[in-house]
C-alpha positions in Angstrom: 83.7 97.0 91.4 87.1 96.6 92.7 90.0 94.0 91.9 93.3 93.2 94.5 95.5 91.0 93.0 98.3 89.1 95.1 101.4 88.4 92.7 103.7 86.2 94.5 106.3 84.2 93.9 105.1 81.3 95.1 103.8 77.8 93.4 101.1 79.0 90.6 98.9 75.6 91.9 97.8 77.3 94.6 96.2 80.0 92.7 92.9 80.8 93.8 90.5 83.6 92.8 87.1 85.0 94.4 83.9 87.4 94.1 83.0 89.1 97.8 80.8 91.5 98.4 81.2 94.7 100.6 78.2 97.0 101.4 76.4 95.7 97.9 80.1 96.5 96.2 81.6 93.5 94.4 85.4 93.1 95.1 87.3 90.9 93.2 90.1 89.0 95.3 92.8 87.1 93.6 96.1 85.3 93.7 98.6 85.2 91.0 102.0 82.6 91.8 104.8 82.7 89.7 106.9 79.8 90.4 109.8 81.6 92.0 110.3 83.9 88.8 110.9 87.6 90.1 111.0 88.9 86.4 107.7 87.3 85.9 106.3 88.6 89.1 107.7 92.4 88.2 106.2 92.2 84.7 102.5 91.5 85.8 102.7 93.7 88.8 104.0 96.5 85.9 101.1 95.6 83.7 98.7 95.6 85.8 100.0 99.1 87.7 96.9 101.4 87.9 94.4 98.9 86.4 93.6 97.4 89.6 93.2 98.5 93.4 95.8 96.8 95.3 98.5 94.3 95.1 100.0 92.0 97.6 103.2 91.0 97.5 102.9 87.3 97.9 105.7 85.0 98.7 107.7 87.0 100.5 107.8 89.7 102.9 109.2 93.3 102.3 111.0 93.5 105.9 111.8 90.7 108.6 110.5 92.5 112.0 112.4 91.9 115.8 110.8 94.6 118.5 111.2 98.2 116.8 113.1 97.2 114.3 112.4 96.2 110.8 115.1 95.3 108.1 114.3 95.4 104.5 114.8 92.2 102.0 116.6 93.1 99.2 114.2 91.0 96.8 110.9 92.2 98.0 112.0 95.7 97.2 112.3 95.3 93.4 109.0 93.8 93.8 107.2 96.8 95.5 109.2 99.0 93.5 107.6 97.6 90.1 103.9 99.1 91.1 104.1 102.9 90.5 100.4 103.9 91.0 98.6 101.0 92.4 99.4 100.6 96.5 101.3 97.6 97.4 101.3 95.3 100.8 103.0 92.5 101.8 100.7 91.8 105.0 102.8 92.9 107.5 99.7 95.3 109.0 97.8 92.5 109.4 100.7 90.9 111.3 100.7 93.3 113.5 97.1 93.7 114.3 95.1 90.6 113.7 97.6 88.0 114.4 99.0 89.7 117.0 95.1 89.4 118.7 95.3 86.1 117.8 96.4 84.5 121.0 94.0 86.6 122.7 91.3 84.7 120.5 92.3 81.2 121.3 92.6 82.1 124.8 89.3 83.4 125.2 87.4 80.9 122.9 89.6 77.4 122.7 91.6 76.9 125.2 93.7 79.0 128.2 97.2 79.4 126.8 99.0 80.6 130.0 101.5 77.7 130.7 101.1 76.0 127.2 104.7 76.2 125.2 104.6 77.4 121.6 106.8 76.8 118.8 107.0 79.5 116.5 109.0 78.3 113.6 110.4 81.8 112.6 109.1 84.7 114.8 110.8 87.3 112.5 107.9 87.1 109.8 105.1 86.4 112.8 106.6 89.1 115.4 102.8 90.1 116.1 102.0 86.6 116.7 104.9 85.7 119.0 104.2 88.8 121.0 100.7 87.5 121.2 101.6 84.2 122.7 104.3 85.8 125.2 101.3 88.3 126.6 99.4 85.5 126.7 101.8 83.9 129.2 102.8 80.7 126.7 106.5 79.5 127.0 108.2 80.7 123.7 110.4 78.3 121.6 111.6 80.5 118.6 112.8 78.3 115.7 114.2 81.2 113.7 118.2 80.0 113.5 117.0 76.5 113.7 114.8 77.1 110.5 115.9 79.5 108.3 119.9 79.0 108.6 120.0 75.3 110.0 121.5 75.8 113.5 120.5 73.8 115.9 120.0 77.1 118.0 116.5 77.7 119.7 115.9 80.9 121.2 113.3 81.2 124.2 112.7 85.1 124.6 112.1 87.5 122.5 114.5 90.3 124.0 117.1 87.3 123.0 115.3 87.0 119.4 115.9 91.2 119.1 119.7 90.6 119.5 120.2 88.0 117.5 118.4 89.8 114.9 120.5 93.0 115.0 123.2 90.9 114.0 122.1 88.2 111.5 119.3 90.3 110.0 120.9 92.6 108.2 123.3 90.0 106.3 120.5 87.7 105.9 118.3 90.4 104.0 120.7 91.0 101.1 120.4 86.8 100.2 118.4 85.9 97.7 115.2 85.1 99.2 115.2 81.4 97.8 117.9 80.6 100.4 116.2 81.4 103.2 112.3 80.5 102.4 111.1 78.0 99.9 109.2 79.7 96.7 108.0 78.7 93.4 108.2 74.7 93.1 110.3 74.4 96.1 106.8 74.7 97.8 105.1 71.9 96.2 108.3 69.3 97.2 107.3 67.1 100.3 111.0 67.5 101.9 111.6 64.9 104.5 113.0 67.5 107.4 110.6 65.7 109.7 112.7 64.3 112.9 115.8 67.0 112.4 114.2 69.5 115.0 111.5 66.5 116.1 112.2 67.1 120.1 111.1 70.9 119.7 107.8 69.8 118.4 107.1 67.1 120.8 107.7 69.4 124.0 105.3 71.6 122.4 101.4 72.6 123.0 101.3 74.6 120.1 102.9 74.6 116.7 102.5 78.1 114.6 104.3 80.1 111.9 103.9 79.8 108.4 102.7 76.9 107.1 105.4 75.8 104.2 107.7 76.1 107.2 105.2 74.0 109.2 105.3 71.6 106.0 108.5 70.9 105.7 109.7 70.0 109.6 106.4 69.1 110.9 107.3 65.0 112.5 105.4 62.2 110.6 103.0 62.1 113.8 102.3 65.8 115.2 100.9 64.2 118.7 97.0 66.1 118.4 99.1 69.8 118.6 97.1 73.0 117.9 98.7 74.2 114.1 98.2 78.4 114.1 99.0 79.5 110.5 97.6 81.0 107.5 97.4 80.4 103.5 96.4 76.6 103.9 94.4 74.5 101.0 92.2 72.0 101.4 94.7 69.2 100.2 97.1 71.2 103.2 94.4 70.7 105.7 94.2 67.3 104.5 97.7 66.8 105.0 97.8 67.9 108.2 95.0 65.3 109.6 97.5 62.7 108.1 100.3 63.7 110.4 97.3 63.7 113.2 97.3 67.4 113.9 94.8 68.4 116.3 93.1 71.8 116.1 94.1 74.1 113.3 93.5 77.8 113.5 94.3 80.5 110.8 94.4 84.0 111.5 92.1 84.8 108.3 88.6 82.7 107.3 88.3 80.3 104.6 87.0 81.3 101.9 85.7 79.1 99.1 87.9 76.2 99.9 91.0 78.3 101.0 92.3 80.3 103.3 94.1 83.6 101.7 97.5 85.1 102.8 98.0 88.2 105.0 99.0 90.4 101.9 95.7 89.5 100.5 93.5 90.6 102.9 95.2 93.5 103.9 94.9 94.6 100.0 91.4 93.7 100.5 91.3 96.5 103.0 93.4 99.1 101.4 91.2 99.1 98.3 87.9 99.4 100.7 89.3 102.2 102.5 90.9 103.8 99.3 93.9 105.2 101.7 97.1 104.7 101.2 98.7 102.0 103.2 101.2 104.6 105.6 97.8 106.1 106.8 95.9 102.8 107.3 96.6 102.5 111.6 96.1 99.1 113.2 92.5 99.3 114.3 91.2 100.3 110.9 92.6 97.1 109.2 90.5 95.6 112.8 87.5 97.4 112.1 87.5 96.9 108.3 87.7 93.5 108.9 84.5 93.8 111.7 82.6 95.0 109.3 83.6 91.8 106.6 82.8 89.8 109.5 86.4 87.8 108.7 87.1 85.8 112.1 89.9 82.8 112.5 89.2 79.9 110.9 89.1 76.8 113.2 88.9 73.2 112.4 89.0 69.7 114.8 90.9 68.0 112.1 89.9 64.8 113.9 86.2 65.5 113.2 87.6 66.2 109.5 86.4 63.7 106.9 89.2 62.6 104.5 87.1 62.9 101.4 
């Protein structure tokens, strides 16, 4: 049997736990929050060092990505630090390989994207993704500055994207994390951002990036648009047929009432293929995943009963 275990520091209520099985070999697959406690996070990520097969680091990412280049976050590295034996990922493979083929999915099974406009709230944690949509020919809105430091300051391209990050990136990384992304309770607070960055999301086919980003801004009617994101409960899926999303797609499949994050499933995969993760190349996370039979997730949350 093996066991992955997310520790993030994220809200602890939306901890989730499962049983899978792989070629008759049960897996367990689990997600621990701490409520935006690093210490916390450190200390069960030190106890449970070598007792289990992989960790993701939930919550937060160990390196914002623009083109080639990746810059570290400060916090995430005491976090991946803390695990000696056991292998630790924060889901960026996945990012790269899965989401980045998501476009390519939607074009091919939902609906052509060449044309369609897409708002990607932050593209430096969903770089794969953005490149997607761009090769996909959609019209880019990237909501990174608007977002994450509260410029009104879209950005359209991604070579544009690349040099802003250069600058801002590196200064940005060495904040504490709970400046520039919500964690622990933070994420359980219904903010009312909706109407600052409203006109973005109204000239907009598709709204993606992740989702407590989508939570807080999303405007109090989204217009029917196409939500792409991940790590979405049902009460979140609920939530978003309130605001009268349309279609919502996430990059990994529901499973038992929830869909998990990218550093979960790409522990799932590290502890199947029992490499370590600087060996693991793009298509074996893609053909791991084959194999599991894990495809997007894709609900008409109009058809969607409220109960």
């Amino acid at each position: 049997m093996k066991h992955v275990v997310s520790v993030s520091i994220g809200s602890s209520k939306r901890d989730h736990r499962v049983e899978l099985d792989f070629n008759g070999e049960k897996i367990i697959v689990e997600r621990i929050g701490t409520d935006g406690d690093m210490k916390k996070a450190m200390e069960i990520i030190k106890n449970l060092d070598g007792k289990v097969d992989a960790f993701g680091m939930g919550g937060i990412d160990l390196y914002l990505r623009a083109g080639s280049k990746r810059y570290i976050i400060k916090d995430a590295l005491q976090l991946k630090n803390a695990a000696k034996i056991t292998p630790m990922v924060d889901g960026s493979g996945l990012k790269s390989s899965l989401e980045r083929n998501l476009p390519s999915y939607i074009n091919d099974n939902i609906m052509p994207l060449k044309g369609k406009k897409a708002f990607i709230l932050t593209a430096v944690d969903r770089y794969g993704l953005a490149e997607g949509f761009d090769e996909e020919g959609c019209s880019l809105i990237l909501g990174d500055i608007l977002i994450a430091l509260g410029f009104n300051i879209p950005i359209y391209t991604l070579k544009k994207l690349e040099r802003i990050a250069s600058i801002v990136a590196p200064l940005a990384c060495r904040l504490p994390f709970n400046m520039l992304y919500p964690t622990g309770k933070a994420q359980n607070k219904n903010e009312n951002f909706a109407g600052k960055y409203d006109k973005y999301f109204n000239m907009s086919d598709i709204i993606a990036g992740d989702f407590h980003y989508i939570k807080r801004f999303l405007p109090m009617d989204a217009g029917g648009k196409m939500i792409v994101t991940n790590t979405v409960t049902r009460d979140d899926i609920l939530w978003l047929k309130e605001r009268n999303a349309g279609i919502l797609i996430t990059s990994t499949p529901n499973l038992s009432g929830r869909s998990f994050g990218t550093n979960v499933i790409e522990a799932l995969v590290v502890a199947i293929l029992e490499k370590h993760p600087d060996d693991i190349k793009n298509e074996d996370y893609l053909n791991v995943l084959r194999n599991l039979d894990f495809r997007p997730h894709v609900i008409n949350l109009k058809d969607l009963k409220a109960s």
